[in-house]
CHARMM-style PDB file with segment names, atoms N, HN, CA, C and O in Angstrom:
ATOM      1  N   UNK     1      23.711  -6.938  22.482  1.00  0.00      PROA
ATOM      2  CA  UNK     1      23.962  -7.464  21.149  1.00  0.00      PROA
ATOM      3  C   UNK     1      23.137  -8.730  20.905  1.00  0.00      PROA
ATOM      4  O   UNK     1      22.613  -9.080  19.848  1.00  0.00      PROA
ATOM      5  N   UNK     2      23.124  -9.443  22.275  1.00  0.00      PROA
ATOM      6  HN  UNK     2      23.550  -9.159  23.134  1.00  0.00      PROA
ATOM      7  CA  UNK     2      22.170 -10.520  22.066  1.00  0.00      PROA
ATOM      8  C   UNK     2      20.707 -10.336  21.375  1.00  0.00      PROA
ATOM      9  O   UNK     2      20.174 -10.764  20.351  1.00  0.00      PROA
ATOM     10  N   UNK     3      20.312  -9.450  22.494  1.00  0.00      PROA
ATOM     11  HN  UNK     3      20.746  -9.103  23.326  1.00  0.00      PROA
ATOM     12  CA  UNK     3      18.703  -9.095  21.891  1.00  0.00      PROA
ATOM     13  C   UNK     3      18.463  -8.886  20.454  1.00  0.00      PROA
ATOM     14  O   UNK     3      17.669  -9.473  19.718  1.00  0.00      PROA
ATOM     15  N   UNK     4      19.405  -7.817  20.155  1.00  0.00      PROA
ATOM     16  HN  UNK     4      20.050  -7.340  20.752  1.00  0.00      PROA
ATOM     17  CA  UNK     4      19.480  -7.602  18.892  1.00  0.00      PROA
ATOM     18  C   UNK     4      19.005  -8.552  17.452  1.00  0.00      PROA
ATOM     19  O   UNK     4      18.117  -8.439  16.607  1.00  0.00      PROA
ATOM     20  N   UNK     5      20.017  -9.429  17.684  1.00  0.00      PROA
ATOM     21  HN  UNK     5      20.738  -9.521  18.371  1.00  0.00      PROA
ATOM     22  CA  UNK     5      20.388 -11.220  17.224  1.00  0.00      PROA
ATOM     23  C   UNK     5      18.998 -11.491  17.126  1.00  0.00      PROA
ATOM     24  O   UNK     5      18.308 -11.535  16.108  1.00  0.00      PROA
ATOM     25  N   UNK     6      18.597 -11.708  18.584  1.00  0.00      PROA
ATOM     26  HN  UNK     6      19.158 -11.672  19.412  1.00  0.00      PROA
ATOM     27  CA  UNK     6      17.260 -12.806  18.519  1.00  0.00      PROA
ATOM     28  C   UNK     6      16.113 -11.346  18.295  1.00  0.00      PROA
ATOM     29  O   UNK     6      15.170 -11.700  19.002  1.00  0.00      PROA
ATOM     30  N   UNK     7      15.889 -10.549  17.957  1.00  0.00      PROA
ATOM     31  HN  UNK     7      16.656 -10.262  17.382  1.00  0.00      PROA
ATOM     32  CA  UNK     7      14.990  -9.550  17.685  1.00  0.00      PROA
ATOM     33  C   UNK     7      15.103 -10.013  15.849  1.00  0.00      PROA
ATOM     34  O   UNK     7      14.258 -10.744  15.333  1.00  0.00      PROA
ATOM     35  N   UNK     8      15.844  -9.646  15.363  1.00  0.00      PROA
ATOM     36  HN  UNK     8      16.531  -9.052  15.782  1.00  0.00      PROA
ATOM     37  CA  UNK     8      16.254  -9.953  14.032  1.00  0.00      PROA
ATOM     38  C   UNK     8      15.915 -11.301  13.292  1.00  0.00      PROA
ATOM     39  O   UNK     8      15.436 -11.415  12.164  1.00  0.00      PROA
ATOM     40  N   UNK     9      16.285 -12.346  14.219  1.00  0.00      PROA
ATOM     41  HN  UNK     9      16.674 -12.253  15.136  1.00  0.00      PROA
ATOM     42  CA  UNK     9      15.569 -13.583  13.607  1.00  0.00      PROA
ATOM     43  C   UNK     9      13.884 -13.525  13.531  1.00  0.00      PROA
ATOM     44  O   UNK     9      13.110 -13.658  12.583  1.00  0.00      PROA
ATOM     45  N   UNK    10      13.678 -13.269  14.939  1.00  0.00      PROA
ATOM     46  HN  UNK    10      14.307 -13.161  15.709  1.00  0.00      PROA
ATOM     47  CA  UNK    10      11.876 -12.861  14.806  1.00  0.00      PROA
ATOM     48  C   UNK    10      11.449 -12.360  13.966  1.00  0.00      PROA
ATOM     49  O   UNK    10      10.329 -12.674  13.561  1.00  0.00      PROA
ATOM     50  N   UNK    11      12.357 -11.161  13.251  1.00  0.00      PROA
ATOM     51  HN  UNK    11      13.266 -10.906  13.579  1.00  0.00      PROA
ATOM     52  CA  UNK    11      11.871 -10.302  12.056  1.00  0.00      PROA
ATOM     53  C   UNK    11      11.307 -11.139  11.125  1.00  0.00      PROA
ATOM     54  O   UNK    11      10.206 -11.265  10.590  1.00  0.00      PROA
ATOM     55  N   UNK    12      12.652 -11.809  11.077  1.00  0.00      PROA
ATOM     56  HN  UNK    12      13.547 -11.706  11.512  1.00  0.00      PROA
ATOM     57  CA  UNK    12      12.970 -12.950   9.586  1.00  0.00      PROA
ATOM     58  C   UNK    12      11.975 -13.973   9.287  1.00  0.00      PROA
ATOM     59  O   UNK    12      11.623 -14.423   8.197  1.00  0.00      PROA
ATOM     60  N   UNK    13      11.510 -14.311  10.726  1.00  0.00      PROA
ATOM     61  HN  UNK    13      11.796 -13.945  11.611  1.00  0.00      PROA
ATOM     62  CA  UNK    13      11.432 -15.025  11.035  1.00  0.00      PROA
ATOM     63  C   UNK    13       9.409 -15.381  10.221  1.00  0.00      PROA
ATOM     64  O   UNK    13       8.842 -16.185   9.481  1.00  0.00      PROA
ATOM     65  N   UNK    14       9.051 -13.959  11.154  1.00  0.00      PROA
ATOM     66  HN  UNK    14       9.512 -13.305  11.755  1.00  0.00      PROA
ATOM     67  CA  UNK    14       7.598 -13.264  10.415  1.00  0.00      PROA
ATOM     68  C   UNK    14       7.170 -13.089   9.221  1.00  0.00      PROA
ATOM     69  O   UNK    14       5.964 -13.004   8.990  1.00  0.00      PROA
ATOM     70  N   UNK    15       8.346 -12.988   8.019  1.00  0.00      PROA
ATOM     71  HN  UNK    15       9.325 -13.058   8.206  1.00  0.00      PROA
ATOM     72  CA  UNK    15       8.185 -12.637   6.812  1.00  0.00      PROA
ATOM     73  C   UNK    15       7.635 -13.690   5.706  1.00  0.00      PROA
ATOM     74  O   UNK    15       8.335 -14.418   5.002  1.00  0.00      PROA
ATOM     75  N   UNK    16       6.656 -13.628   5.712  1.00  0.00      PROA
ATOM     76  HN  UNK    16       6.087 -13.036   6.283  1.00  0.00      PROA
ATOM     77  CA  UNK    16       5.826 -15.038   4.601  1.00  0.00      PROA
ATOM     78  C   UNK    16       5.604 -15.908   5.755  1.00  0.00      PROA
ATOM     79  O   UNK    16       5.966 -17.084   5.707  1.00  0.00      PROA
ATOM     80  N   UNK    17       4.972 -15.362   6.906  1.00  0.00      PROA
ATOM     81  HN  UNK    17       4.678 -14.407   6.945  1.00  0.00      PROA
ATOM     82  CA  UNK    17       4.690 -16.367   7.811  1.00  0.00      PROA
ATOM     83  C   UNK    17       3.277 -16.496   7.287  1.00  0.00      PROA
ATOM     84  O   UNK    17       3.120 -17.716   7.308  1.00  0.00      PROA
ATOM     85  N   UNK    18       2.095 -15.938   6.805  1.00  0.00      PROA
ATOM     86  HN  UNK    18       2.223 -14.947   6.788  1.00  0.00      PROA
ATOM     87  CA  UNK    18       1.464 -16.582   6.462  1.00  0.00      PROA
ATOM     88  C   UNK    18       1.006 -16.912   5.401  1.00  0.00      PROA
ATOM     89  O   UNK    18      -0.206 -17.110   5.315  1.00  0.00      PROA
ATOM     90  N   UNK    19       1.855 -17.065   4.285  1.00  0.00      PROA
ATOM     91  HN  UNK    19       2.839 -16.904   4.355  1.00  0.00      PROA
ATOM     92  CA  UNK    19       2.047 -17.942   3.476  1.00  0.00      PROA
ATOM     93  C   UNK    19       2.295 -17.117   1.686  1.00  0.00      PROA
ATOM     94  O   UNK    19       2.660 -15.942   1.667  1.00  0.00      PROA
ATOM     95  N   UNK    20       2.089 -17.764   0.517  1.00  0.00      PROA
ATOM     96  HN  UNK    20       1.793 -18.719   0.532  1.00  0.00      PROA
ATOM     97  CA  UNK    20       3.020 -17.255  -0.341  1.00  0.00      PROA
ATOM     98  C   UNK    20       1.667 -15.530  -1.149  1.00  0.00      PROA
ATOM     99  O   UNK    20       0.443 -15.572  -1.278  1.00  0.00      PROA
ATOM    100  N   UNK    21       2.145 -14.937  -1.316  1.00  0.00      PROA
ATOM    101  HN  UNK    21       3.139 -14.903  -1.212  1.00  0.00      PROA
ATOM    102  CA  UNK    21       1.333 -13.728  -1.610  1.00  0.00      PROA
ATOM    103  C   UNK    21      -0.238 -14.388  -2.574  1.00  0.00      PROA
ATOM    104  O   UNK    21      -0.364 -15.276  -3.417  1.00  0.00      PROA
ATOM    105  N   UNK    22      -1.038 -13.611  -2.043  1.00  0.00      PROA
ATOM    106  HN  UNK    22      -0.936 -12.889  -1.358  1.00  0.00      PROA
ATOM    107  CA  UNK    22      -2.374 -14.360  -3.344  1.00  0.00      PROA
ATOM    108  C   UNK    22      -3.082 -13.039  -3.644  1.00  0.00      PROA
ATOM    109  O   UNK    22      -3.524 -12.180  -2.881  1.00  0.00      PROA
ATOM    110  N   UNK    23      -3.057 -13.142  -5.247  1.00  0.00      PROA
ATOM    111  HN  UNK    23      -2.698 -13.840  -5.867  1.00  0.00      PROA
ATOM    112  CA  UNK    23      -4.111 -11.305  -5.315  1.00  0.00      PROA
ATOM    113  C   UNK    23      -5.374 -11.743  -5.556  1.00  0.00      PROA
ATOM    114  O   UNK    23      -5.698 -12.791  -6.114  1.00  0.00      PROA
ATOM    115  N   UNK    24      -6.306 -10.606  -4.959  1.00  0.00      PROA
ATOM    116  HN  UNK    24      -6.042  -9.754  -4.505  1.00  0.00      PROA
ATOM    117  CA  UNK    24      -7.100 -10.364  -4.587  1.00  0.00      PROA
ATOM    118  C   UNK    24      -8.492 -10.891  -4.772  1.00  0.00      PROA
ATOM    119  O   UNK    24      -8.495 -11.099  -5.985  1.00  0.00      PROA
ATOM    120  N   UNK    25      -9.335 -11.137  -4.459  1.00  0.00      PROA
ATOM    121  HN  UNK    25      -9.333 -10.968  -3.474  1.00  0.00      PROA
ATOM    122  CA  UNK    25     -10.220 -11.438  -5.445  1.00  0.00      PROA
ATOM    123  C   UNK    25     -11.432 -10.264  -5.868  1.00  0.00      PROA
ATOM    124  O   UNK    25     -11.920  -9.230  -5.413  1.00  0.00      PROA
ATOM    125  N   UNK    26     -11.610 -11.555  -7.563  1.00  0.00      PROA
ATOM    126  HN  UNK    26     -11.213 -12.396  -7.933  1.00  0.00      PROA
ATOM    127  CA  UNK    26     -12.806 -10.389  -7.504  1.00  0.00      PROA
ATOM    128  C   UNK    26     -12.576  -9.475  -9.097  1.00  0.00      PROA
ATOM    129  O   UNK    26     -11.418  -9.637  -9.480  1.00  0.00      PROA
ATOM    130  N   UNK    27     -13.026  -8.990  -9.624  1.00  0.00      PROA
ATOM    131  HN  UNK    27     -13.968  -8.859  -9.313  1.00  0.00      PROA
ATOM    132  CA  UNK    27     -12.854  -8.267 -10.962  1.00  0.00      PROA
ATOM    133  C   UNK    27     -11.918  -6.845 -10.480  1.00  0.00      PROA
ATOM    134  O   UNK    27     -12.466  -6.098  -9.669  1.00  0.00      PROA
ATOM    135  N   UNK    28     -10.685  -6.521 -10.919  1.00  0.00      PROA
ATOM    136  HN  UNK    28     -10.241  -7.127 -11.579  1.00  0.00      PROA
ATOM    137  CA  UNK    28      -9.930  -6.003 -10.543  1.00  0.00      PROA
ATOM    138  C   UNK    28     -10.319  -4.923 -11.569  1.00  0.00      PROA
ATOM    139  O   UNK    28     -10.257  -5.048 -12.792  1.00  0.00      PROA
ATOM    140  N   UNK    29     -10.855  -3.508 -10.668  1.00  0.00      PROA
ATOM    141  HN  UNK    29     -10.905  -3.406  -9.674  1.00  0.00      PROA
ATOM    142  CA  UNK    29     -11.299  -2.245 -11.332  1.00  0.00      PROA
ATOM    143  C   UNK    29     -10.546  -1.425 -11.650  1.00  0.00      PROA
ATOM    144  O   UNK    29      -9.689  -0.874 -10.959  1.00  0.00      PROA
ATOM    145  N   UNK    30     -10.936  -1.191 -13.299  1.00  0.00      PROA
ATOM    146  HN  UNK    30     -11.632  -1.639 -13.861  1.00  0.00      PROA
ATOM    147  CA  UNK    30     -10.108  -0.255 -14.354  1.00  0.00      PROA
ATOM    148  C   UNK    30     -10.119   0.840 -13.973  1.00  0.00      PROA
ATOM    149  O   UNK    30     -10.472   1.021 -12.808  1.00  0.00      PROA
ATOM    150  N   UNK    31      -9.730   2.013 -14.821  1.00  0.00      PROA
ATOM    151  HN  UNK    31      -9.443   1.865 -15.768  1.00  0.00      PROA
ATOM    152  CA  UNK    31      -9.014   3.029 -14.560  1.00  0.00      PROA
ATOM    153  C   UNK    31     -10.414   4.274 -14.720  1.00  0.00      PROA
ATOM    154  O   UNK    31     -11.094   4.573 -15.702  1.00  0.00      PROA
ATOM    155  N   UNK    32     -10.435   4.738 -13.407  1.00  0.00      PROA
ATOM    156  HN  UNK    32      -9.883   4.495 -12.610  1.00  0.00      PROA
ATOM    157  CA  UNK    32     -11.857   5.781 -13.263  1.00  0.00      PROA
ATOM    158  C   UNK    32     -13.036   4.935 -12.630  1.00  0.00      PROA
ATOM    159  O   UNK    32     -14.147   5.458 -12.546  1.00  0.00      PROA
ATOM    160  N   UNK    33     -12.786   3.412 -12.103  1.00  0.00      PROA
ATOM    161  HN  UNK    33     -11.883   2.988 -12.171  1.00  0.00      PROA
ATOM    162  CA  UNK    33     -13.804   3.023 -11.572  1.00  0.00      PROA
ATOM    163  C   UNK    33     -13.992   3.490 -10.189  1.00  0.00      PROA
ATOM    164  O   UNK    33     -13.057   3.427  -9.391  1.00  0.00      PROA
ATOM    165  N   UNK    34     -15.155   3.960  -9.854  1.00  0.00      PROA
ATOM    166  HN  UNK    34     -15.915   4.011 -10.502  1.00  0.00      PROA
ATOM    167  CA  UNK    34     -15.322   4.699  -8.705  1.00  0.00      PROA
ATOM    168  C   UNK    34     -15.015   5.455  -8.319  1.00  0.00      PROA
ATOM    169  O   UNK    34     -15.566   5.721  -7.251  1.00  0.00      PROA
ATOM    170  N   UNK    35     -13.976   6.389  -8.773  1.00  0.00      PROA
ATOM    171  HN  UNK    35     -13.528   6.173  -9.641  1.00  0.00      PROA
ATOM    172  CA  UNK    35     -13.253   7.415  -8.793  1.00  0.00      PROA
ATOM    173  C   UNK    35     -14.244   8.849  -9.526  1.00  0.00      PROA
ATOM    174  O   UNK    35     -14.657   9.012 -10.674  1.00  0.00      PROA
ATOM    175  N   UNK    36     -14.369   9.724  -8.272  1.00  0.00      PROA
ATOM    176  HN  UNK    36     -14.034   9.592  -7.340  1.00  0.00      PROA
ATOM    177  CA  UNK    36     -14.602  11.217  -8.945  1.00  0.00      PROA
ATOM    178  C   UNK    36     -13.958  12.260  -8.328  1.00  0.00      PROA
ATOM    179  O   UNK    36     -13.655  12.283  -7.135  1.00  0.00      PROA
ATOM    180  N   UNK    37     -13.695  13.343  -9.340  1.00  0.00      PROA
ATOM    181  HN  UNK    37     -13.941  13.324 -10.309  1.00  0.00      PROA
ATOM    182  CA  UNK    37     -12.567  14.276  -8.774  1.00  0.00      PROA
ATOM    183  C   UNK    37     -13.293  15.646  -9.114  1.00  0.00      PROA
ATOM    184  O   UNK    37     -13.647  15.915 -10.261  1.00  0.00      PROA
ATOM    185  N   UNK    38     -13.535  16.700  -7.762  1.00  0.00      PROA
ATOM    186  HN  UNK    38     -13.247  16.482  -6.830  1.00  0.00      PROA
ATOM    187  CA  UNK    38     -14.254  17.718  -8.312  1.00  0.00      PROA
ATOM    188  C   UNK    38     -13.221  19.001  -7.505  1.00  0.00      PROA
ATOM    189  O   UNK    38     -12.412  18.854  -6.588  1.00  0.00      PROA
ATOM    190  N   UNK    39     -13.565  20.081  -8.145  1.00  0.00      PROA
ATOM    191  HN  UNK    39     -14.222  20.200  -8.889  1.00  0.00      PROA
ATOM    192  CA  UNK    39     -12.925  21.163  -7.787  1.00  0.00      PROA
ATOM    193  C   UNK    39     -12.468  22.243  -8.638  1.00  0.00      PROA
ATOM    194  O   UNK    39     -12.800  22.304  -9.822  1.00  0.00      PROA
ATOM    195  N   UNK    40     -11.590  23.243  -7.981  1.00  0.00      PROA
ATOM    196  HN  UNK    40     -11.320  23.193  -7.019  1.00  0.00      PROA
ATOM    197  CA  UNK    40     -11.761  24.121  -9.374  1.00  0.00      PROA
ATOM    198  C   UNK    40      -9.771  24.680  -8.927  1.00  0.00      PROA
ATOM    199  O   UNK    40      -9.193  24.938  -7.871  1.00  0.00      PROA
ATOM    200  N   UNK    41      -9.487  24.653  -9.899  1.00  0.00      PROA
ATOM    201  HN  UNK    41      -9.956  24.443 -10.757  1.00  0.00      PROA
ATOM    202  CA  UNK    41      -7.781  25.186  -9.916  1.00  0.00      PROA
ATOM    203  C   UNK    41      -7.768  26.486 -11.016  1.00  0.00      PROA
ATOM    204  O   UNK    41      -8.286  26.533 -12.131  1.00  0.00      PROA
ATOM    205  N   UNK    42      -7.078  27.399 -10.379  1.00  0.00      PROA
ATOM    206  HN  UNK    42      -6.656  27.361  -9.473  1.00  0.00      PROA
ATOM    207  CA  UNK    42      -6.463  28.574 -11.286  1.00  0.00      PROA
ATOM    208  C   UNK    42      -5.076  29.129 -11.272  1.00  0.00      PROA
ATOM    209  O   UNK    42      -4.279  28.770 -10.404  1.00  0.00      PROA
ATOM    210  N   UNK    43      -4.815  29.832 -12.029  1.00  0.00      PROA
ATOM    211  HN  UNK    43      -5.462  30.124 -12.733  1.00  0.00      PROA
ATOM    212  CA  UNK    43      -3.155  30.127 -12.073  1.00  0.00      PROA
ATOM    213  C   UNK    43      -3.117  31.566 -13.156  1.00  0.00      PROA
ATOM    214  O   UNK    43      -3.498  32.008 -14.240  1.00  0.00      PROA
ATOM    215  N   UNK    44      -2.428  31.834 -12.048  1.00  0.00      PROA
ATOM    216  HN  UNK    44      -2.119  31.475 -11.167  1.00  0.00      PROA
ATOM    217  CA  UNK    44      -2.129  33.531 -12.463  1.00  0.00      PROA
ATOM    218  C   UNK    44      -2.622  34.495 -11.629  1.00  0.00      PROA
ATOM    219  O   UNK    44      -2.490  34.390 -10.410  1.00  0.00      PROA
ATOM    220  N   UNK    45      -3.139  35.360 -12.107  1.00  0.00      PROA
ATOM    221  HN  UNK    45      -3.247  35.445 -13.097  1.00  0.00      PROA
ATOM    222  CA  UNK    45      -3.857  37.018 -11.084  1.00  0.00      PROA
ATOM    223  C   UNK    45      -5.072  36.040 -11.389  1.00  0.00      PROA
ATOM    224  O   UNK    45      -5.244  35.523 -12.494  1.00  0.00      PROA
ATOM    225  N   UNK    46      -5.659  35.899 -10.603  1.00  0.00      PROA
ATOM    226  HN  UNK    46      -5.520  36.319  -9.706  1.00  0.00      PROA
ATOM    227  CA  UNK    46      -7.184  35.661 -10.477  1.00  0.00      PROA
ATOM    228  C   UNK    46      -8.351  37.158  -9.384  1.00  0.00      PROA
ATOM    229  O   UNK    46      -7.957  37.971  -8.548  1.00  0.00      PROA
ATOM    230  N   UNK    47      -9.568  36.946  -9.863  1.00  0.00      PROA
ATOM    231  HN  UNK    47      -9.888  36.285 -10.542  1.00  0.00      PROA
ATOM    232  CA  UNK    47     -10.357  37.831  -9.405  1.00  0.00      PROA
ATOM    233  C   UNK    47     -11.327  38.043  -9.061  1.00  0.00      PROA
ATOM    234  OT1 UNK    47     -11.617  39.180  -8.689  1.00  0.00      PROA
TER     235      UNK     47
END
């Protein structure tokens, strides 16, 4: 039960250990940047 205890504080202990969240840098890319999607889908009896 001990371990437990002191396993658990360590957890706690780690969380925002290094320090408060910071986003990212840099121009944060819109929607389809770099992104390509190829392929082919069908539905039904195909032939």
């Amino acid at each position: 039960m001990r371990l437990l205890a002191v396993l658990g504080l360590v957890v706690l202990a780690a969380c925002g250990a290094d320090g408060e969240p910071e986003p990212p840098d840099g121009k944060p890319a819109g929607p389809g940047v770099g992104v390509s999607i190829t392929g082919k889908a069908e539905v039904g009896i195909t032939g």
